[in-house]
PDB file of N, CA, C and O in Angstrom:
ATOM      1  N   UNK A   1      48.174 -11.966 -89.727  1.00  0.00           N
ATOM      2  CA  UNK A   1      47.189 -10.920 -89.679  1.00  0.00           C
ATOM      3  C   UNK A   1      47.404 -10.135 -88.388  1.00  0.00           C
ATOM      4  O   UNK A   1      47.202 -10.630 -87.279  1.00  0.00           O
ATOM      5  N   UNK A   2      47.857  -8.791 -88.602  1.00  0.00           N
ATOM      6  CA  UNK A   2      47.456  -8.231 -87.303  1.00  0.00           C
ATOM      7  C   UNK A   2      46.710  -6.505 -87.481  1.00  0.00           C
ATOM      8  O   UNK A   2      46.733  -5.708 -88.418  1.00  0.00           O
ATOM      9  N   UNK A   3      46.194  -6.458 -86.334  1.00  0.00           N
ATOM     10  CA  UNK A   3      45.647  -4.836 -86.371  1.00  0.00           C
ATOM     11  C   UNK A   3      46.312  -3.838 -87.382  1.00  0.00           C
ATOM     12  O   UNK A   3      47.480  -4.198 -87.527  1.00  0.00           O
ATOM     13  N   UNK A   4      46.042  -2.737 -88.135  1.00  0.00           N
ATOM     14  CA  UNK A   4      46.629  -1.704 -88.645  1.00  0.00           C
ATOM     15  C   UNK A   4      46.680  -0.986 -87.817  1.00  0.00           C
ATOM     16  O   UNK A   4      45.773  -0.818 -87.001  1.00  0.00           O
ATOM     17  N   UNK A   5      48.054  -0.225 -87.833  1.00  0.00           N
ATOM     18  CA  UNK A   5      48.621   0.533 -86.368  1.00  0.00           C
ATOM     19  C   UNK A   5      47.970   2.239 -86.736  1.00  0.00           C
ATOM     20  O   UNK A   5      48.219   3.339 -86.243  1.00  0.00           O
ATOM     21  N   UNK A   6      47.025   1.768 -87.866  1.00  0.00           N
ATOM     22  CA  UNK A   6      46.268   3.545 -87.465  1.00  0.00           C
ATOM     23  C   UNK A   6      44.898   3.350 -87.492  1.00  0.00           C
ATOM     24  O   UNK A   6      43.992   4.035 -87.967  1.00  0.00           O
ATOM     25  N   UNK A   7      44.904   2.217 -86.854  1.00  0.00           N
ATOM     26  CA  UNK A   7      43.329   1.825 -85.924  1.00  0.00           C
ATOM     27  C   UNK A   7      43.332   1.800 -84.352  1.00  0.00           C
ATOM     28  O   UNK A   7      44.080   1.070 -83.702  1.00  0.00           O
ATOM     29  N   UNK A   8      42.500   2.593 -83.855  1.00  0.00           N
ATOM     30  CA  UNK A   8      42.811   2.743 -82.591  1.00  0.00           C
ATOM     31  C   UNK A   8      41.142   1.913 -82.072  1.00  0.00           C
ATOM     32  O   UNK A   8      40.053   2.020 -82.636  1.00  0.00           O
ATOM     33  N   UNK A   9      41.514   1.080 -80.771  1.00  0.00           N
ATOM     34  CA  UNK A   9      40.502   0.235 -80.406  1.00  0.00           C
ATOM     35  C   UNK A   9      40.006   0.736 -79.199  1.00  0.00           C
ATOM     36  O   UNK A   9      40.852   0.982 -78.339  1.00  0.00           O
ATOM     37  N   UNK A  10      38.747   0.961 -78.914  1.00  0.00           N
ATOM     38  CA  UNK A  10      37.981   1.859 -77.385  1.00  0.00           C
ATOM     39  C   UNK A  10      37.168   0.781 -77.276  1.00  0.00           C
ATOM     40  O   UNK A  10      36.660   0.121 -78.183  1.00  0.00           O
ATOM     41  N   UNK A  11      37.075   0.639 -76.029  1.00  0.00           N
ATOM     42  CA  UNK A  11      35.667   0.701 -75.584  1.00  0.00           C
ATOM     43  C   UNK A  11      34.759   1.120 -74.623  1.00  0.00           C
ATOM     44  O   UNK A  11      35.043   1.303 -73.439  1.00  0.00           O
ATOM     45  N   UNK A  12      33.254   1.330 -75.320  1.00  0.00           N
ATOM     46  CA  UNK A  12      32.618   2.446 -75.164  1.00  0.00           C
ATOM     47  C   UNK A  12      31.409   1.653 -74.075  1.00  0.00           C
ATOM     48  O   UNK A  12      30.669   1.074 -74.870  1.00  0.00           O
ATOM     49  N   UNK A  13      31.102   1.488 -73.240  1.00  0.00           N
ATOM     50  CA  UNK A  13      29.915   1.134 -72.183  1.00  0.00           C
ATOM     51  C   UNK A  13      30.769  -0.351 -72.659  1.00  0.00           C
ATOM     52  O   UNK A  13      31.974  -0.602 -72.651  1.00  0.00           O
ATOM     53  N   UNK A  14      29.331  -1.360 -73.149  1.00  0.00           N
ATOM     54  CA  UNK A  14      29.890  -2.517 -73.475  1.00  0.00           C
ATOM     55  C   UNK A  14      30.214  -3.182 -75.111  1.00  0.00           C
ATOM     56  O   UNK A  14      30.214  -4.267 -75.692  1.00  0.00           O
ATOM     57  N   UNK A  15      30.398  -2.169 -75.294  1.00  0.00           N
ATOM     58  CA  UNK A  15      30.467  -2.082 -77.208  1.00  0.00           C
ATOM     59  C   UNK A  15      31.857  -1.661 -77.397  1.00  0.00           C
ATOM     60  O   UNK A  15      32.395  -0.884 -76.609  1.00  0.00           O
ATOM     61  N   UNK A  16      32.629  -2.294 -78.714  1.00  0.00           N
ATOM     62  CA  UNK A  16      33.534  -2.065 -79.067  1.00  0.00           C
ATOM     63  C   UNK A  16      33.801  -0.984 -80.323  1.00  0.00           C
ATOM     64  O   UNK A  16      33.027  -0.936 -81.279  1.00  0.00           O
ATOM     65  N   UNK A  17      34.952  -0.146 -80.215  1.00  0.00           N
ATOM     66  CA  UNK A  17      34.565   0.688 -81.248  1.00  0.00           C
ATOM     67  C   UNK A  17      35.969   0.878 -82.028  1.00  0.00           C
ATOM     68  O   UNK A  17      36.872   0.627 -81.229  1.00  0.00           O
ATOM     69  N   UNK A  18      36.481   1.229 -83.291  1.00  0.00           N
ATOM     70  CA  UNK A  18      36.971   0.884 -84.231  1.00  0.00           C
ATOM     71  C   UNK A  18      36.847   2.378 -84.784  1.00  0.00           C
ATOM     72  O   UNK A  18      35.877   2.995 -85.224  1.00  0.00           O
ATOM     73  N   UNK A  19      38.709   2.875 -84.531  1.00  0.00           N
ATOM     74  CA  UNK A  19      38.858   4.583 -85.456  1.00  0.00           C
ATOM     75  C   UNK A  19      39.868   4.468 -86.241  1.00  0.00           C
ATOM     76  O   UNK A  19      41.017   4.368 -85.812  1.00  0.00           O
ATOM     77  N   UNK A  20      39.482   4.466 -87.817  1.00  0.00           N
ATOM     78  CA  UNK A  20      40.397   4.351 -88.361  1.00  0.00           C
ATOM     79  C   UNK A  20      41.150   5.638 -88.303  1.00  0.00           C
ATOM     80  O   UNK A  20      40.262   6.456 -88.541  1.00  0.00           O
ATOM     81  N   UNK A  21      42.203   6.273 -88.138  1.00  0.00           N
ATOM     82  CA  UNK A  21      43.020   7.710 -88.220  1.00  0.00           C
ATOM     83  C   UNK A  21      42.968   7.936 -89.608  1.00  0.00           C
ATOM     84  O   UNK A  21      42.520   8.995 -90.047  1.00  0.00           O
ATOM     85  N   UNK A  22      43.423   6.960 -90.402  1.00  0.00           N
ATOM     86  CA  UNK A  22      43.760   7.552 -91.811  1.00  0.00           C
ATOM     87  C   UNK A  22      42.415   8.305 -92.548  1.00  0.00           C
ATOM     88  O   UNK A  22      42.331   9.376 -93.149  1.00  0.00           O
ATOM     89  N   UNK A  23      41.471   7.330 -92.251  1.00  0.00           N
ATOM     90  CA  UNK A  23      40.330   7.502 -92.857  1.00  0.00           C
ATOM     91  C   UNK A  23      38.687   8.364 -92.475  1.00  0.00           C
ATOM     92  O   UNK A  23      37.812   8.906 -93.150  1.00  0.00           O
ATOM     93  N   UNK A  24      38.976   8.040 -90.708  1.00  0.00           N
ATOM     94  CA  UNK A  24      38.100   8.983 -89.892  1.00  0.00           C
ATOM     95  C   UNK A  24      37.108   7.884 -89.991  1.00  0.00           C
ATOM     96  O   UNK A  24      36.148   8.106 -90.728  1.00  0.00           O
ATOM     97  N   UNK A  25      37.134   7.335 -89.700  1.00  0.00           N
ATOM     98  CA  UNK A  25      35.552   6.301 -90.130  1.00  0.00           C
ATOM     99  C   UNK A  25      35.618   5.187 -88.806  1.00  0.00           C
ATOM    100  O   UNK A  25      36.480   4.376 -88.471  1.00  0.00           O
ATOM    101  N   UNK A  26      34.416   5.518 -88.287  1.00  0.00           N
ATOM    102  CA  UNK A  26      34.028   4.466 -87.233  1.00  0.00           C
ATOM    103  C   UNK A  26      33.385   3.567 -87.208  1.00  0.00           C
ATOM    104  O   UNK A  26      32.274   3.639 -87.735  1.00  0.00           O
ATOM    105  N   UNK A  27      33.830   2.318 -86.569  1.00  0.00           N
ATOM    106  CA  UNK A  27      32.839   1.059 -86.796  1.00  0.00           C
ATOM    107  C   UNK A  27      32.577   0.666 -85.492  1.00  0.00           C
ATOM    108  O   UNK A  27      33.508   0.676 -84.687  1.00  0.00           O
ATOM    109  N   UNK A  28      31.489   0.329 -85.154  1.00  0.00           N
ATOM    110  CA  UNK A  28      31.131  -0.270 -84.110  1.00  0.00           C
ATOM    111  C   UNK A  28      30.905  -1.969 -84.136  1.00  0.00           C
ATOM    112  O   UNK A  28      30.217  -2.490 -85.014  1.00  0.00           O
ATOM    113  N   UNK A  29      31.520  -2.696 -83.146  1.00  0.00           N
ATOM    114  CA  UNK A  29      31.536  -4.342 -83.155  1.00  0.00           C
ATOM    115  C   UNK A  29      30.606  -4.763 -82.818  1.00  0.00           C
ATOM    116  O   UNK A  29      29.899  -4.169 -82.005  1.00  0.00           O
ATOM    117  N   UNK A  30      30.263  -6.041 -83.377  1.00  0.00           N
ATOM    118  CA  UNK A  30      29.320  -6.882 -82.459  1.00  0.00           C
ATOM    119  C   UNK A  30      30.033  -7.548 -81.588  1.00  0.00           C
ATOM    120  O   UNK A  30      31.250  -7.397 -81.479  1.00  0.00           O
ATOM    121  N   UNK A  31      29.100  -8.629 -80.638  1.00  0.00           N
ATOM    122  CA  UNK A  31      30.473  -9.327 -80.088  1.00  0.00           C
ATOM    123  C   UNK A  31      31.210 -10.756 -80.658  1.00  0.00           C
ATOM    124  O   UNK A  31      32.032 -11.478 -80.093  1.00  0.00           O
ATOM    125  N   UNK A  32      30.736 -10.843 -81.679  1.00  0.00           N
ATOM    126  CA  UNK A  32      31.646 -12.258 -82.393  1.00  0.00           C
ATOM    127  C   UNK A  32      32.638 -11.106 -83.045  1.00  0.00           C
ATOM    128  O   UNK A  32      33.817 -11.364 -82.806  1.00  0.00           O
ATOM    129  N   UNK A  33      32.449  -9.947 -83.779  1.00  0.00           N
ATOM    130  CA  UNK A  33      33.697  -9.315 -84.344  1.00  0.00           C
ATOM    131  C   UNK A  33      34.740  -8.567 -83.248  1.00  0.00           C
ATOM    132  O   UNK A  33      35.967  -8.469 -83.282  1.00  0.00           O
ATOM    133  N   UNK A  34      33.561  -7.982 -82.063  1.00  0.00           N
ATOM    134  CA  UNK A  34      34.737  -7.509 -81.251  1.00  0.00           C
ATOM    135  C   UNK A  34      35.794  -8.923 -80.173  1.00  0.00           C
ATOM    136  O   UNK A  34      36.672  -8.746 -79.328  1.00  0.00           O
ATOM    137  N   UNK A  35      35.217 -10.155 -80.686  1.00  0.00           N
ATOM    138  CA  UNK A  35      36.302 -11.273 -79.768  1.00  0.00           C
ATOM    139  C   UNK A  35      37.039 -11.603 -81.002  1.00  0.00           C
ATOM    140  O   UNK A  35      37.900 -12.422 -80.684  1.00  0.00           O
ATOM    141  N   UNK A  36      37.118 -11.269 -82.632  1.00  0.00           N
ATOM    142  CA  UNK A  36      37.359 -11.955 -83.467  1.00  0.00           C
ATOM    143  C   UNK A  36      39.112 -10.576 -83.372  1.00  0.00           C
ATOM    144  O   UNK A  36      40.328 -10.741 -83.270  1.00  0.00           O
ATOM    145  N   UNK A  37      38.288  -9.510 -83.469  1.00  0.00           N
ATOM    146  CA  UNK A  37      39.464  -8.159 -82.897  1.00  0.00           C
ATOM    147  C   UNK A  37      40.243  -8.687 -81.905  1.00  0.00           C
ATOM    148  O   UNK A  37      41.459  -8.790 -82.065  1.00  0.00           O
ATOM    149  N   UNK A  38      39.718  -9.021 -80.943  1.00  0.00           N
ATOM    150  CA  UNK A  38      40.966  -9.494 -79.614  1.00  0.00           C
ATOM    151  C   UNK A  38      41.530 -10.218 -79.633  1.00  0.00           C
ATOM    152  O   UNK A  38      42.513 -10.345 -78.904  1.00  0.00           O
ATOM    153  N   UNK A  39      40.875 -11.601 -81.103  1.00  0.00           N
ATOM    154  CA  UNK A  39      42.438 -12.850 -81.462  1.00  0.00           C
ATOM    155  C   UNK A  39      43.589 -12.158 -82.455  1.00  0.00           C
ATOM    156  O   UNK A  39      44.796 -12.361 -82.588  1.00  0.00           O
ATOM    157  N   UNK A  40      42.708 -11.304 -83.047  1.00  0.00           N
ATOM    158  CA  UNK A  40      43.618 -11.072 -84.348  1.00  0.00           C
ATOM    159  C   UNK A  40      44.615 -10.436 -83.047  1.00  0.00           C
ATOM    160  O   UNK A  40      45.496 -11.217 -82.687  1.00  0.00           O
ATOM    161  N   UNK A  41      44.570  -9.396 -82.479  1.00  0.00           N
ATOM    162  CA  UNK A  41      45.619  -8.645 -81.393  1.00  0.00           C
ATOM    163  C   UNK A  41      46.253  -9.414 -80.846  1.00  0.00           C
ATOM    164  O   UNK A  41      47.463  -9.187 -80.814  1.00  0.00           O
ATOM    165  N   UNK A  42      45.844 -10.392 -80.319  1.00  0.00           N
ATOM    166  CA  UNK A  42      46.449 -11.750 -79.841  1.00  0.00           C
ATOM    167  C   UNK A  42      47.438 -12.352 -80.628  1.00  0.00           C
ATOM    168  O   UNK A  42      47.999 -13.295 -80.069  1.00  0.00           O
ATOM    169  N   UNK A  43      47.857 -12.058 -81.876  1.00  0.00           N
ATOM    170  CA  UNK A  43      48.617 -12.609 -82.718  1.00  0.00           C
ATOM    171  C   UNK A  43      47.861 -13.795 -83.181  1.00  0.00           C
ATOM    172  O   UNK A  43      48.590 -14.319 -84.024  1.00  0.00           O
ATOM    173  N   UNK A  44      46.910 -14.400 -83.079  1.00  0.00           N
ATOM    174  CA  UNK A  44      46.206 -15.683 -83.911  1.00  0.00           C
ATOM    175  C   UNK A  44      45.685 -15.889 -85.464  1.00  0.00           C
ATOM    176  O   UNK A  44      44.739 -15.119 -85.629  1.00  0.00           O
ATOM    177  N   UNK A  45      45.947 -16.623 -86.627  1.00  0.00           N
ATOM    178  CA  UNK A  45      45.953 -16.119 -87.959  1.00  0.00           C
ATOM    179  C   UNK A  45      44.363 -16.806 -87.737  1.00  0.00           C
ATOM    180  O   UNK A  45      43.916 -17.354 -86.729  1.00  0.00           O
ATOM    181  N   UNK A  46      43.566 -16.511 -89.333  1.00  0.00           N
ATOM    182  CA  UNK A  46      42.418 -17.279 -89.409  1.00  0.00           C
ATOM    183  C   UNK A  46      42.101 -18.190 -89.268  1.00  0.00           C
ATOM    184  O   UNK A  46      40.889 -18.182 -89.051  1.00  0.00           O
ATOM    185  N   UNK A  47      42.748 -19.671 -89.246  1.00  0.00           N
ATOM    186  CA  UNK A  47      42.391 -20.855 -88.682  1.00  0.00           C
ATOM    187  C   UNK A  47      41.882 -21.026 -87.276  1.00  0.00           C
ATOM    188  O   UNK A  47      40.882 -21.555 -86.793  1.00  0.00           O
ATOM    189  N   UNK A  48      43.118 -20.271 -86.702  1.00  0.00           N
ATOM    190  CA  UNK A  48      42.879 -20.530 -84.924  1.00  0.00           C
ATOM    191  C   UNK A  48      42.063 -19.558 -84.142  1.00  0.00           C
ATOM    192  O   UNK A  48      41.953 -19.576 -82.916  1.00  0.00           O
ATOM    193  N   UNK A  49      41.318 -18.431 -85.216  1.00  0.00           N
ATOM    194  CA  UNK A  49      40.439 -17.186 -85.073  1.00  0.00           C
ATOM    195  C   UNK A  49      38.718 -18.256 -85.104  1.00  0.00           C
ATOM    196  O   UNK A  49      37.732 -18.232 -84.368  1.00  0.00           O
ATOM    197  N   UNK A  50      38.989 -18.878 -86.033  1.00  0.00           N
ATOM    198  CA  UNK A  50      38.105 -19.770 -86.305  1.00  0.00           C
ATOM    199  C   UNK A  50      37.640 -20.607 -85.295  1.00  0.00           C
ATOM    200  O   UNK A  50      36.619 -20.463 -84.624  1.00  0.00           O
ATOM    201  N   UNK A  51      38.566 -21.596 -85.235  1.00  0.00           N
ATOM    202  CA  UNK A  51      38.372 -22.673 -83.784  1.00  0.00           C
ATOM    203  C   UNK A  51      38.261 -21.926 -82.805  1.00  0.00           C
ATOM    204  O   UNK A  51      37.272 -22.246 -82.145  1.00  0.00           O
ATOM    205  N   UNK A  52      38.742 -21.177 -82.439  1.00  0.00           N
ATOM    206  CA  UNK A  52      38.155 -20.427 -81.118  1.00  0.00           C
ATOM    207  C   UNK A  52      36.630 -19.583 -80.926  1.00  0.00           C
ATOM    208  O   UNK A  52      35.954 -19.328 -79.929  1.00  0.00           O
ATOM    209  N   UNK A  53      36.510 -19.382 -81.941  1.00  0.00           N
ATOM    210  CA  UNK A  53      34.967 -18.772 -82.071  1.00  0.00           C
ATOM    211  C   UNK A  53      34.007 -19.813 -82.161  1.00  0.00           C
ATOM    212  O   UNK A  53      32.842 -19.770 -81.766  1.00  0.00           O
ATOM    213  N   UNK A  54      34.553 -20.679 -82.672  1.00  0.00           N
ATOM    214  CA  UNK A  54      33.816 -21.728 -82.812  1.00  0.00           C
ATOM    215  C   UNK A  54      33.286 -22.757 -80.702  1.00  0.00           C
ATOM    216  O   UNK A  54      32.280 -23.239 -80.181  1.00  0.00           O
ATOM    217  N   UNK A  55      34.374 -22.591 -80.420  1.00  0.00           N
ATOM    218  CA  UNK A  55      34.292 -23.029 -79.147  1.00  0.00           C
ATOM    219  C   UNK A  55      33.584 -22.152 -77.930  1.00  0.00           C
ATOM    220  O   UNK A  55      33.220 -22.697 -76.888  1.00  0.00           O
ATOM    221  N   UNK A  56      33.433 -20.778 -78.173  1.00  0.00           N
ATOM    222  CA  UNK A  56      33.265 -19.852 -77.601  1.00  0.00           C
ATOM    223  C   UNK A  56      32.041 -19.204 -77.860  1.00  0.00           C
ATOM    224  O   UNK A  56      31.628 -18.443 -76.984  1.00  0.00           O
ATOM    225  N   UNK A  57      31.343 -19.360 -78.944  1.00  0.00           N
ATOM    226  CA  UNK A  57      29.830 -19.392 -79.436  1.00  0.00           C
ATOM    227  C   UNK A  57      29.256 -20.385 -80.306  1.00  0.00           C
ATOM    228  O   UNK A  57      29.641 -21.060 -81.261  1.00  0.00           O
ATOM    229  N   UNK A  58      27.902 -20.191 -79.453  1.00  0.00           N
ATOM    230  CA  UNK A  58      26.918 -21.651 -80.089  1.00  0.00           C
ATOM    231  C   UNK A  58      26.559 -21.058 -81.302  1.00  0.00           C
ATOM    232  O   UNK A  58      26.687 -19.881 -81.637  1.00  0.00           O
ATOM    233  N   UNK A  59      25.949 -22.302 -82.119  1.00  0.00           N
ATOM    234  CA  UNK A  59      25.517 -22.500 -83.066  1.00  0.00           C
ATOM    235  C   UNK A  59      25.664 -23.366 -84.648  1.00  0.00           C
ATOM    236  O   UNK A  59      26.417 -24.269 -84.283  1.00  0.00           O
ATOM    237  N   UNK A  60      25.454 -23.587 -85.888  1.00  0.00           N
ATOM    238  CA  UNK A  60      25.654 -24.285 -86.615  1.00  0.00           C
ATOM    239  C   UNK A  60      27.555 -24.039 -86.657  1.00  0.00           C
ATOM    240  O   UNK A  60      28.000 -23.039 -86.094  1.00  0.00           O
ATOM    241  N   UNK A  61      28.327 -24.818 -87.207  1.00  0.00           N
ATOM    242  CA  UNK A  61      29.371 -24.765 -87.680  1.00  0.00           C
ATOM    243  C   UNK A  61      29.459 -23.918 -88.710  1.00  0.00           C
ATOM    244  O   UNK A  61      30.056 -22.842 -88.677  1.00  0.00           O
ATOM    245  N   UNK A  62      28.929 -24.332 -89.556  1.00  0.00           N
ATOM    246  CA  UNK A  62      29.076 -24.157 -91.141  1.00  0.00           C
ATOM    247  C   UNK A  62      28.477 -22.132 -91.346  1.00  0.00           C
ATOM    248  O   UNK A  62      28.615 -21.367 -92.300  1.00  0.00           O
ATOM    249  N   UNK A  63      27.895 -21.945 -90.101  1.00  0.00           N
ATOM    250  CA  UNK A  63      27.283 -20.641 -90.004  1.00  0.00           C
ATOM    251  C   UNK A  63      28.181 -19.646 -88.908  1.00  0.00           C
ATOM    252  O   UNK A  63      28.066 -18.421 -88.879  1.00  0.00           O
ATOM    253  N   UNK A  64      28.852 -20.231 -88.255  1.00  0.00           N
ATOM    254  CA  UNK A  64      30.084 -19.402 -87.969  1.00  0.00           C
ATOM    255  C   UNK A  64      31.082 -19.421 -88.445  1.00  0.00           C
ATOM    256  O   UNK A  64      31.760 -18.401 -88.312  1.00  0.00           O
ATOM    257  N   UNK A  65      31.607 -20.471 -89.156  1.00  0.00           N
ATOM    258  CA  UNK A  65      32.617 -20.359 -90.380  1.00  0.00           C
ATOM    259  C   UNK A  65      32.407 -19.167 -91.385  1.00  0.00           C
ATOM    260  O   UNK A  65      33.174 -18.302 -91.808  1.00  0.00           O
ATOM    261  N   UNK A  66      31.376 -19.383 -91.558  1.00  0.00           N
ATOM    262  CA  UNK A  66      30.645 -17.934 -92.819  1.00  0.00           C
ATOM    263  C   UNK A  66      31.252 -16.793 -92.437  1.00  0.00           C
ATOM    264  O   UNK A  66      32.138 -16.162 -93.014  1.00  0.00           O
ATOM    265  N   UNK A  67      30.571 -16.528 -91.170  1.00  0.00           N
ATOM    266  CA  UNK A  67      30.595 -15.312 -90.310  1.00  0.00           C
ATOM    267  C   UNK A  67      32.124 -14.936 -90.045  1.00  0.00           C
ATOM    268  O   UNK A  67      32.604 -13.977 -90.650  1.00  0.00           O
ATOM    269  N   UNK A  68      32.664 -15.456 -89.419  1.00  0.00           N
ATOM    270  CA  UNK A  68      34.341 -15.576 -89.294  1.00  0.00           C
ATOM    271  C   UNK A  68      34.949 -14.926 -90.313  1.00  0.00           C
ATOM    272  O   UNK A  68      35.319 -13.771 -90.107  1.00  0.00           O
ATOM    273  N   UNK A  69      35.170 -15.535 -91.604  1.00  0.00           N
ATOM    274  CA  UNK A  69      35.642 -15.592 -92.652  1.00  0.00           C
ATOM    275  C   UNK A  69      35.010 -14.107 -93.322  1.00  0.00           C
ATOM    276  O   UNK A  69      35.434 -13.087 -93.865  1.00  0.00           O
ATOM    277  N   UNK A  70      34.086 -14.542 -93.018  1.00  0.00           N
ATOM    278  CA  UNK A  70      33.070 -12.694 -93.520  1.00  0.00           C
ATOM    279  C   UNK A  70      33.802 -11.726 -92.779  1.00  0.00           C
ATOM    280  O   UNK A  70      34.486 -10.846 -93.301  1.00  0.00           O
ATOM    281  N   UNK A  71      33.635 -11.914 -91.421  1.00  0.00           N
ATOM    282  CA  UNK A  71      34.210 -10.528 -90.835  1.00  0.00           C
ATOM    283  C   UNK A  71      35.806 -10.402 -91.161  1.00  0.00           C
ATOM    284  O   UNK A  71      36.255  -9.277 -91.377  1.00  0.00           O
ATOM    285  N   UNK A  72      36.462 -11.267 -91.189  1.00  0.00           N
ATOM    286  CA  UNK A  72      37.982 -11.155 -91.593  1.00  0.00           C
ATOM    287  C   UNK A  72      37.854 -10.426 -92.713  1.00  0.00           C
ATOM    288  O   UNK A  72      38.460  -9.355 -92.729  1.00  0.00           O
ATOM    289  N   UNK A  73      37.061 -10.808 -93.893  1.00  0.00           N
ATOM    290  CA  UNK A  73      37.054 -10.210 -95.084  1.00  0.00           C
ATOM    291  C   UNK A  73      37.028  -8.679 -95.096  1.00  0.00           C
ATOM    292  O   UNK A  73      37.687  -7.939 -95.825  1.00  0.00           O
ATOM    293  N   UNK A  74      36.158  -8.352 -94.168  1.00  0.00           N
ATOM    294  CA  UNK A  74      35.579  -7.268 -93.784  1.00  0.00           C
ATOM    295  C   UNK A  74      36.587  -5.943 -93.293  1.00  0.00           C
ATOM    296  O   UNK A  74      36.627  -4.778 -93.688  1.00  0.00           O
ATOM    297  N   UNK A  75      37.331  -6.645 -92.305  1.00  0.00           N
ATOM    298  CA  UNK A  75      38.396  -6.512 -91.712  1.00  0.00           C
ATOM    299  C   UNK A  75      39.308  -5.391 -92.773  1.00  0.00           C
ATOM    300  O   UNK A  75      39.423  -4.170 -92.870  1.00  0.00           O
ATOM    301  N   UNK A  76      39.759  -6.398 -93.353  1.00  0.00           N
ATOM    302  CA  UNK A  76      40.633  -6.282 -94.598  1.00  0.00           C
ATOM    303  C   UNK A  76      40.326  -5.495 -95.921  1.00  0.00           C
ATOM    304  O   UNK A  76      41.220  -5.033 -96.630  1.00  0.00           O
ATOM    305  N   UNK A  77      39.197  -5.400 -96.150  1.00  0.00           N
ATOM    306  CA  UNK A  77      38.469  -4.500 -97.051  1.00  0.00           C
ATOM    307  C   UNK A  77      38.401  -3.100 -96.398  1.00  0.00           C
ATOM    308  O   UNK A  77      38.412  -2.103 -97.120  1.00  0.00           O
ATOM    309  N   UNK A  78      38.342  -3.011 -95.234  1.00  0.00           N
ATOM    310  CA  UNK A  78      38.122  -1.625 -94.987  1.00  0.00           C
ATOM    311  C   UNK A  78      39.614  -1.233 -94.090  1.00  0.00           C
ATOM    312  O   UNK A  78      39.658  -0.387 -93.197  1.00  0.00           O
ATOM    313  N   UNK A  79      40.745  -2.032 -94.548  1.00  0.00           N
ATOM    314  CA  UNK A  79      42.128  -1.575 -94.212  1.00  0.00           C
ATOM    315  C   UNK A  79      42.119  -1.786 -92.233  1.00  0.00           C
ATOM    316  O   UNK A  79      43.013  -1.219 -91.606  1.00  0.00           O
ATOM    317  N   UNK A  80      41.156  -2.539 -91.544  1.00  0.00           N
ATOM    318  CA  UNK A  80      41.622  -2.409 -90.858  1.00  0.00           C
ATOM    319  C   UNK A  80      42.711  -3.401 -89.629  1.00  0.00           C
ATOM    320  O   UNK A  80      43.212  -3.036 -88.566  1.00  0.00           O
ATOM    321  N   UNK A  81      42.769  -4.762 -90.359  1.00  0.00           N
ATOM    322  CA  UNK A  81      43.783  -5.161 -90.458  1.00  0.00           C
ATOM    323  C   UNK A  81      44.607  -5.274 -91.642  1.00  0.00           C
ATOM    324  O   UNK A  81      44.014  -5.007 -92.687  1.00  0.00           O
ATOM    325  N   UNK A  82      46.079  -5.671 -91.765  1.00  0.00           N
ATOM    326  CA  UNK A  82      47.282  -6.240 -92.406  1.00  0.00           C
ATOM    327  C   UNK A  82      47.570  -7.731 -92.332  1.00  0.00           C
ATOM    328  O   UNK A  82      48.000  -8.455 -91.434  1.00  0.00           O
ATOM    329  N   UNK A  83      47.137  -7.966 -93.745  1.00  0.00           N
ATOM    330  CA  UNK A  83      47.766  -9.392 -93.671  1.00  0.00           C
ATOM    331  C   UNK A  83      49.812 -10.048 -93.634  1.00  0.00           C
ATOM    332  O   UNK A  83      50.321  -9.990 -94.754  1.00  0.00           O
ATOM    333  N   UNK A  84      50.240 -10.283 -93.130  1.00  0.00           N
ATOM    334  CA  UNK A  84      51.761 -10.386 -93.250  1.00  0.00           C
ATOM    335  C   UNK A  84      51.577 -11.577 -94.380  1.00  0.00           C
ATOM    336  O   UNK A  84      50.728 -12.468 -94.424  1.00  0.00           O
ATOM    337  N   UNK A  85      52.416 -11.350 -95.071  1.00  0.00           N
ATOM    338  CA  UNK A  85      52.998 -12.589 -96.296  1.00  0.00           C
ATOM    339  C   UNK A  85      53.785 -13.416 -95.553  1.00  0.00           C
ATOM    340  O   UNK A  85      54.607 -14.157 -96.092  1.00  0.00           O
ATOM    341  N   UNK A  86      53.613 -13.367 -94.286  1.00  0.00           N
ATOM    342  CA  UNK A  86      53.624 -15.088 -93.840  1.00  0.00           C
ATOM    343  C   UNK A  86      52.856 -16.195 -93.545  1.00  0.00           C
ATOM    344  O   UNK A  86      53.071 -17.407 -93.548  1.00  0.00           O
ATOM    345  N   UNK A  87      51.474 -15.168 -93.172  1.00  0.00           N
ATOM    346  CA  UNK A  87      50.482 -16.185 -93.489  1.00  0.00           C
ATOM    347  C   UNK A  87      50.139 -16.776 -94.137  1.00  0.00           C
ATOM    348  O   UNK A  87      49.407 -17.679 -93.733  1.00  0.00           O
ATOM    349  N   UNK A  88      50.456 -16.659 -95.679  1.00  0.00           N
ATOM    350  CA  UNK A  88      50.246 -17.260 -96.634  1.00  0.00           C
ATOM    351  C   UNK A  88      48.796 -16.756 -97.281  1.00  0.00           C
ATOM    352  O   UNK A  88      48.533 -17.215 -98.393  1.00  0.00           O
ATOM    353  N   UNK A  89      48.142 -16.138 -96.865  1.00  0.00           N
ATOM    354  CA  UNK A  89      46.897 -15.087 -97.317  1.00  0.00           C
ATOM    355  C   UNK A  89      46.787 -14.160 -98.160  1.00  0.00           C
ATOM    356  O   UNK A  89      45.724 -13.549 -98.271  1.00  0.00           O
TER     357      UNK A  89
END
């Protein structure tokens, strides 16, 4: 999984912000999606996007797994990452 190279990443005061070029459409992060943005950039696939969020914010397991997995989904639905067919995804 990594960024789509016609997403450009700002940030704005302490908020993260998300331009797609192709599409013109802006998203603004929270901060579990804007640290979930800085693994995927990091080169890290969803497993290790996971465990690290997991270590890095409190709360149930089973309720940041959700969340994780949601925002990846999310991600990907609105083109703004690429999954590589090496991940196996």
């Amino acid at each position: 999984m990594r960024p789509d190279p016609d997403v450009l990443a700002r940030r704005i005061d302490d908020k993260l912000v998300l331009v797609h070029l192709r599409t013109d459409r802006l998203y603004e992060m929270n901060p579990t999606a804007t640290r979930i943005w800085e693994l995927i950039g990091a080169g890290h696939d969803a497993a290790q996007i996971q465990a690290q969020i997991m270590r890095e914010f409190h709360g149930p397991a089973a309720t940041i797994a959700a969340e994780v997995k949601g925002a990846l989904a999310s991600m990907q639905e609105e083109n703004l990452v690429s999954v590589d067919d090496c991940d196996g995804h």
